[in-house]
N, C-alpha and C positions, 0 to 999 in steps of 0.2 A: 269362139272365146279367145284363143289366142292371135288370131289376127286383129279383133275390134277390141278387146279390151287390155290384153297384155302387152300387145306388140307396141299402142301408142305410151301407154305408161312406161314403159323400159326406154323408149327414147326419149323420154321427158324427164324420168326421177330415177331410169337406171331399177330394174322391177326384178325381184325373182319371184316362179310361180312354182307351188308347192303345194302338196297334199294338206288336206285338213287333218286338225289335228286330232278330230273328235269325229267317228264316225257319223255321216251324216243321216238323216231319216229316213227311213224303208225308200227306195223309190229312186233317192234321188243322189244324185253325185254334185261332189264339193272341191274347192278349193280354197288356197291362200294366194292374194298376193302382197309382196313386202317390198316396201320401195327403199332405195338407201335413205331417202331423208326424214326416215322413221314413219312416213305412211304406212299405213294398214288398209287391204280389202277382204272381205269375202263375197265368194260367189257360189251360190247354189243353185242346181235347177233339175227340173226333171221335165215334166210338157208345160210346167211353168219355170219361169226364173226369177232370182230374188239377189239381187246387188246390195252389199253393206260395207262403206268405205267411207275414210275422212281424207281421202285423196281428193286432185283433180278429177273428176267423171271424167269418164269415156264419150265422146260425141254419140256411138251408138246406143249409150243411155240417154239423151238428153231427152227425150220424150215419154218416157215410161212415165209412169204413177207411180208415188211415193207413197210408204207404208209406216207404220208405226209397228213394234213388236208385237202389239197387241191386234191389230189388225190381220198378219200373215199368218200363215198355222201353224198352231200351238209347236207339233215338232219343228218347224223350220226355227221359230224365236227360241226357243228354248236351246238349239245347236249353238247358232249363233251366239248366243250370249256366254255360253259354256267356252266357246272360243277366247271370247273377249275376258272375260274373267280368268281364266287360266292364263294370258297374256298378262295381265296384271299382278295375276301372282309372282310371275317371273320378275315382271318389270320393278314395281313396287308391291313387295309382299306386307309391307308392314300398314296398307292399305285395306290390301286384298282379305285380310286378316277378318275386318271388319264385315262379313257376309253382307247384310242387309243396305250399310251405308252404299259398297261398291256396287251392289245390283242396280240401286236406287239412280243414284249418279250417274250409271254407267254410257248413257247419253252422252253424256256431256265432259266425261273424264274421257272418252274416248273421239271427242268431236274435234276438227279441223286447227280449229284454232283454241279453243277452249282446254284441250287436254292437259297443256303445260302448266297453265297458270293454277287450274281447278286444283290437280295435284298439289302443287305449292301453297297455292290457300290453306290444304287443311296440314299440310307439313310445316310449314314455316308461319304459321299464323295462327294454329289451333283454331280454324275456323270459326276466328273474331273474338276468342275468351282471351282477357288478358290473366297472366299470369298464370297461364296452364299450358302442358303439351299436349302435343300432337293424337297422345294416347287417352287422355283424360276426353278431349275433344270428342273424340271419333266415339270414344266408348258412351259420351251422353247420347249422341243423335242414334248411334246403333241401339239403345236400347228403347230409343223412341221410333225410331222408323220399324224395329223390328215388328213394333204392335200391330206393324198394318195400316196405320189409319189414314196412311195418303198413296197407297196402293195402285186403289184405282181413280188417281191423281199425280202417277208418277212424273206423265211429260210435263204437266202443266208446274209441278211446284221445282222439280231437277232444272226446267228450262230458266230459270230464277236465277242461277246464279250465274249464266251470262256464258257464253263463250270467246273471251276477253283475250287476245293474244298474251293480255300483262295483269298483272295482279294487280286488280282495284280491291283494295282492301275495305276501303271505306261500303262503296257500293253490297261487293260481297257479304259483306258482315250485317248489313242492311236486309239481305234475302235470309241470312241464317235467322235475322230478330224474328221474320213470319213462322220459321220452325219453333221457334222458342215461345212463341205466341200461342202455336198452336198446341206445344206440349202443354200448356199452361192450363189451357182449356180442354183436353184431352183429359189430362188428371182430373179434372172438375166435373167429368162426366159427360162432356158434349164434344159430340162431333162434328167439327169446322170442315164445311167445304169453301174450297178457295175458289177466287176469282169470279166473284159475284157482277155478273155487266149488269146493269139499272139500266131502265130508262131514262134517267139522266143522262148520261152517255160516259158517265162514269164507269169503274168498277172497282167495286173493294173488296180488301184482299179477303174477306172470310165472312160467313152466315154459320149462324148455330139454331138450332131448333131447340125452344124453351115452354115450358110450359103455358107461358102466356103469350107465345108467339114466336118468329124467326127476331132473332137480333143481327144487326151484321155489324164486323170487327175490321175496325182497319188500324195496320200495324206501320210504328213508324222508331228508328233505332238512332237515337244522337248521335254520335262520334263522343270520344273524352273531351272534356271541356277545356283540357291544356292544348296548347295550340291553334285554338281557334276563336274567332269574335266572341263568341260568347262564353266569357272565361271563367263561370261558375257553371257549378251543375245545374242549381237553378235556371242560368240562363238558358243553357245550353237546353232543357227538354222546352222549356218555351219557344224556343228559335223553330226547334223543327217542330214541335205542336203547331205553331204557327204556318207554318209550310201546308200543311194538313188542311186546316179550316180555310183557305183562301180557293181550296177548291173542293176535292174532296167532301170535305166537312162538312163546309159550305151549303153544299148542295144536301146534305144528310145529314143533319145535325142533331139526330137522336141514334145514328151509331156511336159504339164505342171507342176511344181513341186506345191503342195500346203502346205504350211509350216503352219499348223494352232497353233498359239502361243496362245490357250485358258486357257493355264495352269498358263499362263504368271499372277503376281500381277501387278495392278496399276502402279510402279515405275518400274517396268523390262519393262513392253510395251512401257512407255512414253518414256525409252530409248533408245531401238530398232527401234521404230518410229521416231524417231528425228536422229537416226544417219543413218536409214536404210539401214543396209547393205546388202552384198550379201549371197546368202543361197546358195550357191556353185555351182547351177545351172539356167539355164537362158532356157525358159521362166520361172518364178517363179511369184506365188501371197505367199506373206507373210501377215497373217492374225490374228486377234486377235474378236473372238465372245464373248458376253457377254448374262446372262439369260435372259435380256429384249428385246432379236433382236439384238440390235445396233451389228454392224460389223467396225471397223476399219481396215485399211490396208496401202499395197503399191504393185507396181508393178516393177520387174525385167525383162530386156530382154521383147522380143515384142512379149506379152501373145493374144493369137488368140481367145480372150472372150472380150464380151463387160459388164467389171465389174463395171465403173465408177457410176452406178446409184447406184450401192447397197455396194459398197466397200468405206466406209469414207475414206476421207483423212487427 
């Protein structure tokens, strides 16, 4: 361990190696190591070993098989992450605060290149609300992720919002619209599972199971309509409605479109809302989420969900 794995990292990034900080599981012995340029790894092992790092690899790792939390044993994921989590509390506690949201993320808040930016999206961006902080932010998706319902979907929806050296906002705020998608239909009593591949060779983002059958949902988020070609709201959800049907759609044009207008201010929604137009596709729910729950919306073409109880009008 300290010749193949500490010895290259300290010449490379300068490495100290250190006790864990949370006792490890029956069996097996643990470490840290901490690079000056803010890397993190850990190491555990007993007649197995188990590498967790957003370092450089070690060359004597390059051939192992990679694992997911949920794949290695329960005790070993469960240290680990107690690791990482209590790192976070130190580092960003007004984060870490947020139980469910940091566990959720915790991929990807703590990934190579993703970590900085990921942080800073939901700090300095309220994770895509305009007109809300950091706290309002965190406290909608915590009370949604806490429900469990993408649990056992953690890697696949967390890996969504990108491991981006730099804060794409746009982009970012794009994967939060599927969470807002999904709360939407969650409250309405259906459970969306993401990432539906077709044999078309598509895949969209969500399927719900209904009474009269699987519906699949595929979600799509404007940007505000100042700043960009299309300078009304109207246009602005037809631009990317459009975007949608050219492929996607296209090919499935008896899914749902879901236009989530979160990004929308106060005066761009009340106009959209009032004139409600068409998002270039039919069935369509056009939608507008805010931090405290509330949902407003409308309905396009004959949407095969029963949203009226949780969709204002």
């Amino acid at each position: 361990m300290r010749r193949d794995l500490h010895a290259p990292l300290d010449e490379t990034f300068g490495a100290t190696l250190s006790s864990a900080w949370y006792k490890p599981p029956g069996g097996y012995t643990a470490c840290r190591l901490e690079m000056k340029n803010g890397d993190r790894a850990l190491f555990v092992w007993d007649e197995n070993a188990y590498w967790l790092g957003n370092t450089k690899t070690p060359e004597a790792l390059w051939r192992t098989e990679k694992y997911t939390f949920e794949e290695v044993p329960y005790p070993v994921a469960r240290w680990a992450q107690r690791e990482l989590l209590a790192e976070l509390d130190m580092t960003d506690p007004w984060l870490a605060a947020y139980e469910h949201v940091a566990w959720f993320f915790l991929p990807i808040l703590f990934s190579k290149d993703g970590r900085a930016s990921s942080r800073a999206f939901f700090a300095d961006h309220a994770a895509g609300f305009p007109d809300a902080n950091a706290e309002d932010a965190l406290g909608f998706y915590e009370r949604f992720l806490s429900s469990g319902v993408f649990d056992d979907h953690r890697y696949t929806m967390a890996a969504k919002l990108g491991t981006s050296e730099h804060v794409d906002r746009t982009r970012m705020s794009a994967t939060m619209g599927e969470f807002n998608a999904a709360k939407l239909l969650t409250d309405a009593g259906y459970a969306p599972t993401p990432e539906i591949e077709l044999d078309s060779g598509y895949a969209l983002d969500f399927r719900v199971t209904t009474d009269r059958g699987p519906v699949l949902v595929e979600v799509t988020r404007p940007g505000r309509p100042a700043g960009r070609s299309a300078g009304t709201p109207a246009a602005a959800i037809r631009q990317t409605g459009a975007a949608k049907t050219d492929d996607q759609l296209a090919a499935h044009p008896d899914a749902v479109l879901f236009v989530d207008c979160s990004s929308f201010h106060d005066d761009e929604w009340a106009a959209l809302a009032g004139e409600r137009p068409d998002a270039g596709h039919r069935p369509a729910v056009v939608f507008r989420a805010r931090p405290d729950g509330s949902v407003a919306g409308y309905e396009k073409g004959s949407v095969p969900l029963a949203l009226d109880d949780v969709l204002g009008k």
